[in-house]
N, C-alpha and C positions, 0 to 999 in steps of 0.2 A: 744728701744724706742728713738725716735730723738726730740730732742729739739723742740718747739714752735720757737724758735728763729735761726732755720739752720741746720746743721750735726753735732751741736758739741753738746753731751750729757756730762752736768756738776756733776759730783759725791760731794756727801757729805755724810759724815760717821755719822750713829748713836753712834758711840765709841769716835767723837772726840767733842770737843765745836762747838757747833752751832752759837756763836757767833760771828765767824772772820767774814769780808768783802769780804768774795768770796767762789765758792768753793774750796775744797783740790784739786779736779783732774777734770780733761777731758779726752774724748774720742771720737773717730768719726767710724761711720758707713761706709765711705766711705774709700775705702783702696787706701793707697800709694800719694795721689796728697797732700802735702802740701808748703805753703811758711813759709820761713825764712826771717823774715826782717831784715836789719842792723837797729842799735839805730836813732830811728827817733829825730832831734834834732831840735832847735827851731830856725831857720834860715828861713829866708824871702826868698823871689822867687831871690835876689840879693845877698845871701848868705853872710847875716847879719844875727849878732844874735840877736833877737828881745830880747827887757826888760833885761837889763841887772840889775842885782838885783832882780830881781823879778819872784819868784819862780814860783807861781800861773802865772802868766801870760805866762810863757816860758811852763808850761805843757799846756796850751790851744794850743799854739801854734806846742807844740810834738805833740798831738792828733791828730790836725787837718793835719799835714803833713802825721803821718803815717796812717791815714784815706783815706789820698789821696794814697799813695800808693797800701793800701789795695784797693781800689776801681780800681784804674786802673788795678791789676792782677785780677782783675773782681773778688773781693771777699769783705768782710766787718767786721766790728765790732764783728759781731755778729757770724762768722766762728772763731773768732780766737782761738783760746785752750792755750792759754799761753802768759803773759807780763812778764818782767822784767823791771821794774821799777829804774833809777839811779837818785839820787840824790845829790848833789854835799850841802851837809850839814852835819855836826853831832849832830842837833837838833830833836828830834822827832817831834816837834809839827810843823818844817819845813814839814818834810816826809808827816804827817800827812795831812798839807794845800794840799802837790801836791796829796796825795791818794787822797782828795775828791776830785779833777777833776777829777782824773782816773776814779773815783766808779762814778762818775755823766755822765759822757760821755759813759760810758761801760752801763750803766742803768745796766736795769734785768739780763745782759748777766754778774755776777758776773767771768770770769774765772777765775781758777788760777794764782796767780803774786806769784813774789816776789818783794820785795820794798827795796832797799839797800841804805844807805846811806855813799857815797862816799866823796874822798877827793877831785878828779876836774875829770874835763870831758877834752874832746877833743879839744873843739873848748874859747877860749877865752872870758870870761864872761860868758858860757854856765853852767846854774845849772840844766838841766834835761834832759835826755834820756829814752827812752822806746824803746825795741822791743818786736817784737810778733815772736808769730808761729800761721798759720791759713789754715784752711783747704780750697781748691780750690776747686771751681764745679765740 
């Protein structure tokens, strides 16, 4: 059965809690084509780091870059089968502000993540990364 929302069929187990924010697993119909993204990070088209301090705003800006990404391999949101989620906090309710952009921008397409909270990222001032895995046409 394929998703309403692309190739990617979301699994959820009747044996585990129904309550997390996404599902446990994916799967795709389609065999062999996927992307790998590096960590989408919150840098401006002049490779600045936007918002520095500010967690929520640096994950709008993750999103929106690796959205762009996804769209230029000609694929989307809605293909993707897997995030990882970095966080450059040891605070939950940090984690917790960047998950609800994550969960709001992903909408209905809940995939599997992982959400980790780290000690620093790459780039100077930078407190969030996300990559995907997503399936191509």
């Amino acid at each position: 059965m394929t998703s309403p929302f692309g190739p990617v069929r979301l699994l959820r187990s009747g044996q585990l809690t129904p309550s997390v924010p996404y599902a446990y697993a994916a799967a795709t119909d389609r065999p062999g084509r996927l992307l790998f993204t590096a960590g989408a990070c919150p840098l401006d088209e002049e490779c600045r780091v936007v918002a520095p301090g500010d967690h929520v705003a640096q994950a709008e800006q993750v999103l929106a870059n690796l959205r762009t990404v996804l769209r230029e391999a000609g694929t989307d949101l809605t293909d993707v089968v897997k995030t990882t989620v970095y966080v450059a906090s040891d605070r939950r309710e940090v984690l917790g502000e960047v998950w609800d952009v994550v969960a709001r921008t992903f909408g209905e397409h809940d995939a599997p993540s992982t959400l980790l909270g780290v000690a620093a990222l790459g780039w100077p001032d930078q407190l969030v990364e996300v990559e995907a895995v997503a399936v191509l046409p």
